[in-house]
C-alpha positions in Angstrom: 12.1 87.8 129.3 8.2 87.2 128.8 8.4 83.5 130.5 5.3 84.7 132.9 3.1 86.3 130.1 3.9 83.5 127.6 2.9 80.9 130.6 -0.2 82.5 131.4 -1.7 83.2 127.8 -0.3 79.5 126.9 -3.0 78.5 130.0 -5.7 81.0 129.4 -5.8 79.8 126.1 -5.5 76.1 126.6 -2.3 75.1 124.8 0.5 73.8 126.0 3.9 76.3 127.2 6.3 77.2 124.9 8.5 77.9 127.4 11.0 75.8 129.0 10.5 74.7 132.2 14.5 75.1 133.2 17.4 76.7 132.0 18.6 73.3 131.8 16.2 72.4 128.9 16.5 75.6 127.5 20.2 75.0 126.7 19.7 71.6 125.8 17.3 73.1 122.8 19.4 75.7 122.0 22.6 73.1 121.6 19.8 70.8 119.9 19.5 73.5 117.1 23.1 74.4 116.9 23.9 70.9 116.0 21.0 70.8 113.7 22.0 73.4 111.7 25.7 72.9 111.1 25.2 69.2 110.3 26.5 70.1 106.8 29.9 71.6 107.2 30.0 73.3 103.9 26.9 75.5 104.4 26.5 76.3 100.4 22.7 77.5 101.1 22.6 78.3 104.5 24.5 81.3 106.5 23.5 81.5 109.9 23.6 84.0 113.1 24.0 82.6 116.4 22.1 84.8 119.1 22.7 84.6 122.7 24.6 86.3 125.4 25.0 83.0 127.2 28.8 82.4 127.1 28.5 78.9 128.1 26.5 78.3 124.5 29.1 80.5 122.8 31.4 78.3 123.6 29.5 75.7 122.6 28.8 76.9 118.8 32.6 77.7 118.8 33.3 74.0 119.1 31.1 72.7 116.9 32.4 75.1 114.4 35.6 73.7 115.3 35.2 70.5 115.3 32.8 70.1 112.3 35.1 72.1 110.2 31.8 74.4 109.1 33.0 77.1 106.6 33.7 80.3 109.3 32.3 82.7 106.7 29.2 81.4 107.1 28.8 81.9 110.6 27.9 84.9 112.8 27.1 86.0 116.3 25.0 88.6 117.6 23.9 90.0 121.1 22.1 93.1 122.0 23.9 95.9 122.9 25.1 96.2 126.2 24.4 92.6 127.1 27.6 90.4 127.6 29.3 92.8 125.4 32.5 90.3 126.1 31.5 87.4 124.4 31.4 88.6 120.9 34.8 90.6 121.6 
């Protein structure tokens, strides 16, 4: 939402962009973190919510949980009101 700000005070203030420079990388990340944290199936110390309104990586986190066998209780997803209303129905 703030990719133009966030560009501009990243160059005004001589650092590099945190933003992305596709929606291409951006998923990649996203999927990057997914995997990251349900490496361990079980999830005894960690619960985690999943916030997106991006079907496609949705779908994604449903599959891992899936396919990893990661503890269902221990998983949630959230998107703000109003946005893709859908995907978490």
């Amino acid at each position: 939402a703030y990719m133009v700000q966030e560009r501009d005070l990243a160059k005004k203030k001589g650092y590099p962009s945190p933003i992305w420079s596709n929606i291409d990388e951006t998923h990649a990340c996203y999927h990057r973190v997914v995997d990251t944290l349900l490496q361990d199936a079980t999830m005894k110390d960690v619960a985690v919510l999943f916030a997106t309104h991006n079907q496609q990586s949705v779908s994604y986190v449903v599959d891992q949980i899936v396919s990893r066998n990661v503890n269902r209780d221990r998983v949630a997803f959230g998107q703000l009101l109003g946005m893709c209303d859908h995907v978490s129905l």
